[in-house]
VEXTIGU-63307 format. One record per residue: residue number from 0; residue in three letters; x, y, z of N, C-alpha, C in turn. Coordinates in Angstrom, 3 decimals. Example, Ala and Ser with C-alpha at 12.3 -4.5 7.8 and 13.67 -1.06 7.14 Angstrom:
<r 0 ALA <13.190 -5.690 7.800> <12.300 -4.500 7.800> <13.200 -3.300 7.800>> <r 1 SER <12.850 -2.250 7.080> <13.670 -1.060 7.140> <12.900 0.030 7.870>> 
END
This chain:
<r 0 UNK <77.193 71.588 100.367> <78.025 72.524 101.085> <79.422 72.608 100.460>> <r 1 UNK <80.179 71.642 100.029> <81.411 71.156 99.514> <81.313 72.288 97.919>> <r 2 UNK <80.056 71.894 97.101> <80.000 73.118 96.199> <80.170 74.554 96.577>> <r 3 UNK <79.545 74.740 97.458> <79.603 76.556 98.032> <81.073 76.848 98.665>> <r 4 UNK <81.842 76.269 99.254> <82.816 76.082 99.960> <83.600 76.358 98.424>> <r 5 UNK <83.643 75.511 97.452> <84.800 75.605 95.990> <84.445 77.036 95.185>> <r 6 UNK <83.354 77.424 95.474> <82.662 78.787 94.794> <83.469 79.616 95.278>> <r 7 UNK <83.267 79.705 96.860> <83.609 80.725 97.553> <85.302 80.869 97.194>> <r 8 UNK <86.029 79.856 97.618> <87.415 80.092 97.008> <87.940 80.258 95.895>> <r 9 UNK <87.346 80.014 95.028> <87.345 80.150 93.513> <87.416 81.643 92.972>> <r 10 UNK <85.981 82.241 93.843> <86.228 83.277 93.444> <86.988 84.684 94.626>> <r 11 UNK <87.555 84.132 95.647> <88.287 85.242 96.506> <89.839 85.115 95.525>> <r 12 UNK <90.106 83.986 95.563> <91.464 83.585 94.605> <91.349 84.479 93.251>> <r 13 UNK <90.065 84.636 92.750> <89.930 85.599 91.619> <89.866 86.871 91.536>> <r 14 UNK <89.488 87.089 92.977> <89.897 88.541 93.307> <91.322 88.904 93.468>> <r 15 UNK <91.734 87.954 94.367> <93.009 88.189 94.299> <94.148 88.157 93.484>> <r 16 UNK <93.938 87.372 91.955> <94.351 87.826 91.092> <94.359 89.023 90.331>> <r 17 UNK <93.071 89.360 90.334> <92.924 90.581 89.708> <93.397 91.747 90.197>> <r 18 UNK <93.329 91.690 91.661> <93.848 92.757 92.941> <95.273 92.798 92.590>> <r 19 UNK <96.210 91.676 92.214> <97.723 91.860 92.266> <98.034 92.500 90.723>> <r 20 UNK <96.752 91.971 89.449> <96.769 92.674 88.579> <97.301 94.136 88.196>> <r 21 UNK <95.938 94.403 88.505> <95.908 95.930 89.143> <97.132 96.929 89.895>> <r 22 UNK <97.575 96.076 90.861> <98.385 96.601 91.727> <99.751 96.661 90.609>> <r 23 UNK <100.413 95.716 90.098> <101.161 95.793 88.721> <100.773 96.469 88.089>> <r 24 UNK <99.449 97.405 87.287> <99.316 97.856 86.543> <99.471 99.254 86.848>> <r 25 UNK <99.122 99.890 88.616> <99.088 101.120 88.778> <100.564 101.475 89.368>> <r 26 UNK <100.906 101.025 90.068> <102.189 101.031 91.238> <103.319 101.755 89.781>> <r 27 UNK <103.566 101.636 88.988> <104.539 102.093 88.230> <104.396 103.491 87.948>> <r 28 UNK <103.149 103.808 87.750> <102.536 105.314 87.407> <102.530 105.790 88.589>> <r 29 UNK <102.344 105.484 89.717> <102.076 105.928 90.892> <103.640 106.047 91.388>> <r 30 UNK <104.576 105.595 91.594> <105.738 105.632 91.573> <106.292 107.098 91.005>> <r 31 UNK <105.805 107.111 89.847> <106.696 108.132 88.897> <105.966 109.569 89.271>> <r 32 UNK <104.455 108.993 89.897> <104.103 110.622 90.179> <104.805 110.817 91.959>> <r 33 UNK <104.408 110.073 92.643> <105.062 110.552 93.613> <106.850 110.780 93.654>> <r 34 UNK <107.402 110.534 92.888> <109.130 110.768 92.994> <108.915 112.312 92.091>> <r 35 UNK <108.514 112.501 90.929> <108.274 113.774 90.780> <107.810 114.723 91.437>> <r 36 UNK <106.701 114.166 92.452> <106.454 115.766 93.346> <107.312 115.698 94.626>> <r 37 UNK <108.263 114.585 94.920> <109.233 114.732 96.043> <110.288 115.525 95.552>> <r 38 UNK <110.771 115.327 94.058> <112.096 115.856 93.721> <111.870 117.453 93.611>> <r 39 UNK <110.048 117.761 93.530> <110.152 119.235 93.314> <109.876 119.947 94.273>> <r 40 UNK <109.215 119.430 95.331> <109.110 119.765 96.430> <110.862 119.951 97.282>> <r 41 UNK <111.633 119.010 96.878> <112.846 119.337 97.556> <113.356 120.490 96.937>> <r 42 UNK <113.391 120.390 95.529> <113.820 121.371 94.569> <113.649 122.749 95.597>> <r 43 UNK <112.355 122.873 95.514> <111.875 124.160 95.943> <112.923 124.375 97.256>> <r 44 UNK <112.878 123.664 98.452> <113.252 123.662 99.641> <114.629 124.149 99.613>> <r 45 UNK <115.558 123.803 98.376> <116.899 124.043 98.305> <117.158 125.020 97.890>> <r 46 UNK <115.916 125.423 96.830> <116.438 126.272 96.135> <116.078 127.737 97.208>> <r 47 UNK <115.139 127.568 98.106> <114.766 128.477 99.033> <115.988 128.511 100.104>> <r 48 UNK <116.495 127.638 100.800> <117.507 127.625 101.314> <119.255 128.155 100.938>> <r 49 UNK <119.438 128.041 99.486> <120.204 129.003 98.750> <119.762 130.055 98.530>> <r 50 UNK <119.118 130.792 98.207> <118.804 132.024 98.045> <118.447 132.813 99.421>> <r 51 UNK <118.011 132.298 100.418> <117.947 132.734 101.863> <116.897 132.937 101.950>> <r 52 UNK <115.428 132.321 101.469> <113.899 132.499 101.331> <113.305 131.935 102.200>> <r 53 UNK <113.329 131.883 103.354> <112.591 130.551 104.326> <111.557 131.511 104.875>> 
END
């Protein structure tokens, strides 16, 4: 039982490395797309609000 018990944690701990991996690897790209479609989405909003387009 003591074997299955070291398996089992062995490999959730390995998920969870790989999971924080991952998460470092996407979160930066994912970052840069969502601030680009906020800044153009506001873009738009302002630029509709100056011109008197609502």
């Amino acid at each position: 039982m003591a074997g299955t018990k070291e398996a089992v944690v062995t490999s959730l701990t390995e998920v969870g490395t790989n999971l924080t991996g991952i998460f470092g690897d996407v979160l930066p790209i994912a970052l840069g797309i969502i601030g680009s479609v906020m800044v153009v989405t506001f873009g738009v909003k302002l630029f509709k609000k100056l011109t008197g387009r609502a």
